[in-house]
C-alpha positions as a Python dict, from the first residue, in 0.01 Angstrom:
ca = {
    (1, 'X'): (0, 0, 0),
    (2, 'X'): (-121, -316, -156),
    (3, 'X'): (-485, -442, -84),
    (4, 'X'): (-692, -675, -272),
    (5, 'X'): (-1007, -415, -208),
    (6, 'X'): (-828, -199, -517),
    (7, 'X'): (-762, -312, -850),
    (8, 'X'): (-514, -124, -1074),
    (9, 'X'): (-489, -289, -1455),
    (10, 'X'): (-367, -52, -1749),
    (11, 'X'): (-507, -148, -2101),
    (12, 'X'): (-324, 44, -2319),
    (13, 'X'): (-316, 392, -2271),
    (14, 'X'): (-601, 356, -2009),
    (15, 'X'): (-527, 348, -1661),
    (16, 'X'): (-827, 150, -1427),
    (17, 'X'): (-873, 206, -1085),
    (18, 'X'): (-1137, -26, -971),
    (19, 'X'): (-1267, -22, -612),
    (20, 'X'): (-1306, -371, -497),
    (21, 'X'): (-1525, -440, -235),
    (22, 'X'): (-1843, -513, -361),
    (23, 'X'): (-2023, -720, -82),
    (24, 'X'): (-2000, -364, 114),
    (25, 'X'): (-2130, -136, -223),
    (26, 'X'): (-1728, -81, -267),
    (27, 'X'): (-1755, 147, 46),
    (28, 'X'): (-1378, 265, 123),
    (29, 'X'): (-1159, 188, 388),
    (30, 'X'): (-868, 387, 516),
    (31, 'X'): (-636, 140, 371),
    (32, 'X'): (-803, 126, -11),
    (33, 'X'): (-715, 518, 22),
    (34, 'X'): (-407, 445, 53),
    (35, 'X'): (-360, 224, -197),
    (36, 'X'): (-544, 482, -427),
    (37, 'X'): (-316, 712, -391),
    (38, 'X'): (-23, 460, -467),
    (39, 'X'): (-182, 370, -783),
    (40, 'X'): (-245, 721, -909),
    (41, 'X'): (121, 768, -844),
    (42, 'X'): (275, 474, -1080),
    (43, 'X'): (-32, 575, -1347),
    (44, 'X'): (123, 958, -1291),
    (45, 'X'): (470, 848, -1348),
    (46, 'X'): (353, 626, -1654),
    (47, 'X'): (442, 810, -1978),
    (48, 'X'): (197, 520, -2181),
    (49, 'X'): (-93, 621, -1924),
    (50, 'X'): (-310, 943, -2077),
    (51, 'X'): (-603, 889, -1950),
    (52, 'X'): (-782, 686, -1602),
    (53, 'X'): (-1060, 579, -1558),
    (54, 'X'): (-1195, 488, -1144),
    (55, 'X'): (-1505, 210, -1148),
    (56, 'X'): (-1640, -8, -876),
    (57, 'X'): (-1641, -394, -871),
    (58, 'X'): (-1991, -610, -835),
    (59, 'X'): (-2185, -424, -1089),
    (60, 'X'): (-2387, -264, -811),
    (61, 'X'): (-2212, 41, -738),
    (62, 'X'): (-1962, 284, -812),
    (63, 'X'): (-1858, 403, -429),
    (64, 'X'): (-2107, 372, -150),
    (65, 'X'): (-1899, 584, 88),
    (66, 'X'): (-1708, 548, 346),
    (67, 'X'): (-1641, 156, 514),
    (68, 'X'): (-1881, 231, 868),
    (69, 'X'): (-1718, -90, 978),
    (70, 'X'): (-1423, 57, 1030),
    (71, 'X'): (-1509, 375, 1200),
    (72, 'X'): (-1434, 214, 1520),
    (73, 'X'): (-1088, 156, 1465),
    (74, 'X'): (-1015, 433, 1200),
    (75, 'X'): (-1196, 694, 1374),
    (76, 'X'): (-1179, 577, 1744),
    (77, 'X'): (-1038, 897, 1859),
    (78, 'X'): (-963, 1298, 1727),
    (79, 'X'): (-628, 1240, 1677),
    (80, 'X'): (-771, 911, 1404),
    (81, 'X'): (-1046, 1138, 1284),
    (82, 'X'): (-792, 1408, 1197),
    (83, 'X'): (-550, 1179, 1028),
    (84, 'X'): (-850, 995, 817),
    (85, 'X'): (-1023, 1316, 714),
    (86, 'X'): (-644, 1461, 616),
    (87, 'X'): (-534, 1177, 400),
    (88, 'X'): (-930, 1098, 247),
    (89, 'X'): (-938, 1528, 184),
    (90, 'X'): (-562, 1447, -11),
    (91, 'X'): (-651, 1162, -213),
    (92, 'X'): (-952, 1350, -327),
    (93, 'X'): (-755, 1689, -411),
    (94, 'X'): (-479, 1442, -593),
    (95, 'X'): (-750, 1316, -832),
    (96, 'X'): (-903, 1663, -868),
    (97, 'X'): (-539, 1804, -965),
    (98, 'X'): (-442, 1486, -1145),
    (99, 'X'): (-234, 1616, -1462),
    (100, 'X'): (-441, 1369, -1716),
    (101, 'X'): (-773, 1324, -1783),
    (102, 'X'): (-970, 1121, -1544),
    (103, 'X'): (-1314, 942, -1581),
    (104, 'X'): (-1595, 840, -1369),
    (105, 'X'): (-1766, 486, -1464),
    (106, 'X'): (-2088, 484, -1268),
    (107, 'X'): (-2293, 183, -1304),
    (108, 'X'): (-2545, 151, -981),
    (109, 'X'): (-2506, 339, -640),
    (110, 'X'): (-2327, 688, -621),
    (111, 'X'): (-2332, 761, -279),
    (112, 'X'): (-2176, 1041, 2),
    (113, 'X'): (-1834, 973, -41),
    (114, 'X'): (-1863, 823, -381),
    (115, 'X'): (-2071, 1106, -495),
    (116, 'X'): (-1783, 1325, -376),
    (117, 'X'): (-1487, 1089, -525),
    (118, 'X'): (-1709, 1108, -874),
    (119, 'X'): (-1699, 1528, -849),
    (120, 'X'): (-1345, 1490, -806),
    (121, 'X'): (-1316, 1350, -1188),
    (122, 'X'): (-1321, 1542, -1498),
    (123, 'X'): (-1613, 1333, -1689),
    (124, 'X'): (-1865, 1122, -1559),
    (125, 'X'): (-2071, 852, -1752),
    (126, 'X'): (-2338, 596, -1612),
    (127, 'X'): (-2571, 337, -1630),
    (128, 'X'): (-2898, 380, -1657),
    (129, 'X'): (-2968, 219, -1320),
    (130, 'X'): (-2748, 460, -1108),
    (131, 'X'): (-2872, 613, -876),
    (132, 'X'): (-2706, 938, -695),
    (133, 'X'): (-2714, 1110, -295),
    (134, 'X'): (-2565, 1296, -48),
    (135, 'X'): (-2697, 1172, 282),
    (136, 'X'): (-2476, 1375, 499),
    (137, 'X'): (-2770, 1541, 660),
    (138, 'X'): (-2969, 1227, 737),
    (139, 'X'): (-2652, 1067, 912),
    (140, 'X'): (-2547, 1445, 1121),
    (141, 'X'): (-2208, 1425, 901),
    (142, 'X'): (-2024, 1769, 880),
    (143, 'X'): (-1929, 1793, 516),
    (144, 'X'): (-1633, 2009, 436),
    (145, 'X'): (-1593, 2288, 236),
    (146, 'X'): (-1385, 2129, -81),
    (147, 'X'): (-1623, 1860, -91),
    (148, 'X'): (-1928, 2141, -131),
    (149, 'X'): (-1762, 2388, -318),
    (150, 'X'): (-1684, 2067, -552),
    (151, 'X'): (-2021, 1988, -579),
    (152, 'X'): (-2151, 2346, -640),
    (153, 'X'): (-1855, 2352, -976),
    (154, 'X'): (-2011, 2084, -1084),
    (155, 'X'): (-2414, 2093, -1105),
    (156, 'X'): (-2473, 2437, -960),
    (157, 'X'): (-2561, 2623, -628),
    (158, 'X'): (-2946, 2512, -641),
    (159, 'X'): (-2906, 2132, -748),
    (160, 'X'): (-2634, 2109, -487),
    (161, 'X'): (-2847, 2246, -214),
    (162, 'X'): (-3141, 2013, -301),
    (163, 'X'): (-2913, 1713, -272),
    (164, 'X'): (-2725, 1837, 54),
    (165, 'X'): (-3022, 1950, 184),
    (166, 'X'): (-3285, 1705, 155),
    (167, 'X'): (-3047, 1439, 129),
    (168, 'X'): (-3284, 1264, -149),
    (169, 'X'): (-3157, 1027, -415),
    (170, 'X'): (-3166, 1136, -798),
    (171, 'X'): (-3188, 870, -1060),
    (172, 'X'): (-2958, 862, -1401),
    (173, 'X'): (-3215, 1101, -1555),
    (174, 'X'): (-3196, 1385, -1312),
    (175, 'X'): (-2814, 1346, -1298),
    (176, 'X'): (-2791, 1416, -1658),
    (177, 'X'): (-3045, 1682, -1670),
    (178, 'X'): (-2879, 1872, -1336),
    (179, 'X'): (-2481, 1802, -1542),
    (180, 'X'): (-2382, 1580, -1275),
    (181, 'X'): (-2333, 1334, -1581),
    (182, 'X'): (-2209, 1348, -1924),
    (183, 'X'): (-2413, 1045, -2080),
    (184, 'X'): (-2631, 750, -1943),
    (185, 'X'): (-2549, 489, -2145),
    (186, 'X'): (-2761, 106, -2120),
    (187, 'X'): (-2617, -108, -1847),
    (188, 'X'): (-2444, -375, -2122),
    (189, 'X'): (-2282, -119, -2263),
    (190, 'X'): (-2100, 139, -2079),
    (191, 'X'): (-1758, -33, -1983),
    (192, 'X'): (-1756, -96, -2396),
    (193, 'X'): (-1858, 302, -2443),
    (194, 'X'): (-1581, 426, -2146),
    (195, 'X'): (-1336, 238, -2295),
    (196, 'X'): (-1402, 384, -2644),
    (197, 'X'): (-1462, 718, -2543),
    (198, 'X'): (-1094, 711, -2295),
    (199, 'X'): (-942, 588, -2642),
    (200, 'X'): (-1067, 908, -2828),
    (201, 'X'): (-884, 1100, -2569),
    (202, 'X'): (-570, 893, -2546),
    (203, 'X'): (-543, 963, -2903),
    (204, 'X'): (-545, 1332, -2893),
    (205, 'X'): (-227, 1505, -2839),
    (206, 'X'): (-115, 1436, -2449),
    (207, 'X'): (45, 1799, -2392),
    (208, 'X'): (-302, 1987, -2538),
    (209, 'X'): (-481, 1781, -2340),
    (210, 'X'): (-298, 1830, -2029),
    (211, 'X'): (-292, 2191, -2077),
    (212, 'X'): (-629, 2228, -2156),
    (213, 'X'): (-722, 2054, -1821),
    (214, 'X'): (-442, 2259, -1650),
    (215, 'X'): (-661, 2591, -1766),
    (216, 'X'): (-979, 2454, -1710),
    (217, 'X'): (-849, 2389, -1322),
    (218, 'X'): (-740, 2746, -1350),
    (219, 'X'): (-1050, 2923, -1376),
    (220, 'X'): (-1208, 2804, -1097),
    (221, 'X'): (-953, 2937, -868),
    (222, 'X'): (-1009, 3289, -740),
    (223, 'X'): (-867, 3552, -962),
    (224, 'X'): (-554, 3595, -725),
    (225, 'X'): (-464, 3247, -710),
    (226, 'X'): (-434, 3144, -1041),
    (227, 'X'): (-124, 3175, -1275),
    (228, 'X'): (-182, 3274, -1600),
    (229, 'X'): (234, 3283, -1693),
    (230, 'X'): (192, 2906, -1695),
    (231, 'X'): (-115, 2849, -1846),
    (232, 'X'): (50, 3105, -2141),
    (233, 'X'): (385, 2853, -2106),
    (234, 'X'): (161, 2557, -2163),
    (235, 'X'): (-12, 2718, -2481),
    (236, 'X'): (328, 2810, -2640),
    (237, 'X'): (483, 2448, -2526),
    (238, 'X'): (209, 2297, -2753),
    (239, 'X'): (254, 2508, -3040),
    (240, 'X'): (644, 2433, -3012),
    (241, 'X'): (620, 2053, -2989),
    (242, 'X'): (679, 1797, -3222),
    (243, 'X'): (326, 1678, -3214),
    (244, 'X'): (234, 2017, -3319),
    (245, 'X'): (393, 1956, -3678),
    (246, 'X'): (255, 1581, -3686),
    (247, 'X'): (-92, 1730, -3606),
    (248, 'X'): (-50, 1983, -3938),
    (249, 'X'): (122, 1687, -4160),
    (250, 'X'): (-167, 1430, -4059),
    (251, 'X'): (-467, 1663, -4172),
    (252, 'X'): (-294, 1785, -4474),
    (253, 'X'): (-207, 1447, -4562),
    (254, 'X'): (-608, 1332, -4440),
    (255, 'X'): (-482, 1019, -4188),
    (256, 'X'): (-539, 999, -3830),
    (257, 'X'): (-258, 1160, -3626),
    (258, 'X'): (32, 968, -3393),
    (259, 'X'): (121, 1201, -3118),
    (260, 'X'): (449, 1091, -2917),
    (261, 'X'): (353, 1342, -2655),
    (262, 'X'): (650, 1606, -2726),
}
């Protein structure tokens, strides 16, 4: 679904997903879920993409939540609550399962929903003017279980309870201290340091990469639930590819590798 409240540009092997609606703190409407989930299928499909990277316009925030504007007519009713909390819960799982590395670009507010949509990514970097909440309990929200549980993967049982409970907001300091970010890079420079940083993993071999992140989704399923067979497939598909051998040539012959992704 096409709305000019999303942004999709590819810049090489980077795929952006920008959230456009800045005069609102890029808070998200039923319809720029939609058109999320479009875009992360033609960056999916792309061979060229390896890596994405979600940001919000304005230079204010990342994601603010959800669009309160439109609660009237997109949550009028159960039968509208059921279908937005079904296809928000999908778009979320879809970038938590996405097959290539995905990256959070935080430069202001990180809030409810956006807090939850940044959780969702593998990596998150920010400004050093972000700041970071749940307000759930301030606003009587019910907050579902993948939403907590991602939390709780991410920064722990305790810091998760602090923020759910006392629904205070954490500046860039705290985040990095409690893991809820990588790096707090200086306001001028972090679109420069993403884009460098997505490069480093664009150029690493695709099919290591994938299967790394395949594992790493792997372990925290419960012990029943996850499938080792593939994760072993994965390892030996990487070890039988041709980038395997163009990883060995390039170090013995001390140059930077080119990896087709085979």
């Amino acid at each position: 679904m096409a709305t000019d409240k999303m942004i999709s540009r590819t810049a090489g092997a980077i795929g952006h997903v920008i959230f456009n609606n800045p005069e609102k703190h890029n808070a998200v409407s039923l319809e720029m879920w939609d058109a999320t989930d479009a875009i992360l299928a033609e960056f999916e499909a792309d061979e060229a993409v390896r890596v994405v990277v979600l940001s919000g316009a304005g230079g204010k925030s990342f994601v603010s939540g959800a669009d309160i504007s439109k609660f009237e007519k997109e949550r009028g009713s159960e039968e509208a609550v059921r279908h937005y909390n079904s296809r928000t819960r999908a778009v979320y799982e879809r970038i938590q399962a996405f097959p290539k590395p995905t990256i959070a670009m935080i430069n202001g507010y990180c809030i409810g929903g956006g807090l939850n949509l940044a959780v969702t990514c593998d990596l998150r970097f920010c400004s050093r003017k972000s700041r970071f909440a749940m307000p759930a309990a301030r606003l009587a929200l019910g907050y579902p279980y993948p939403a907590i549980k991602r939390l709780i993967d991410v920064v722990g049982q305790g810091a998760a309870k602090d923020l759910m409970y006392s629904a205070r907001r954490i500046d860039a300091d705290e985040a990095l201290r409690v893991g809820l970010v990588q790096q707090i890079v200086e306001e001028p420079d972090l679109e420069g340091f993403v884009d460098e940083y997505a490069g480093r993993i664009a150029g690493n071999a695709p099919m290591t990469v994938r299967a790394m992140k395949y594992i790493a989704g792997e372990v925290f399923k419960d012990p029943a639930d996850r499938d080792l067979e593939e994760c072993d497939r994965r390892v030996a598909a990487c070890f039988a590819s041709e980038d395997y051998k163009e990883g060995a040539r390039a170090f013995m012959e001390k140059r930077d590798p080119q990896f087709g992704g085979r």
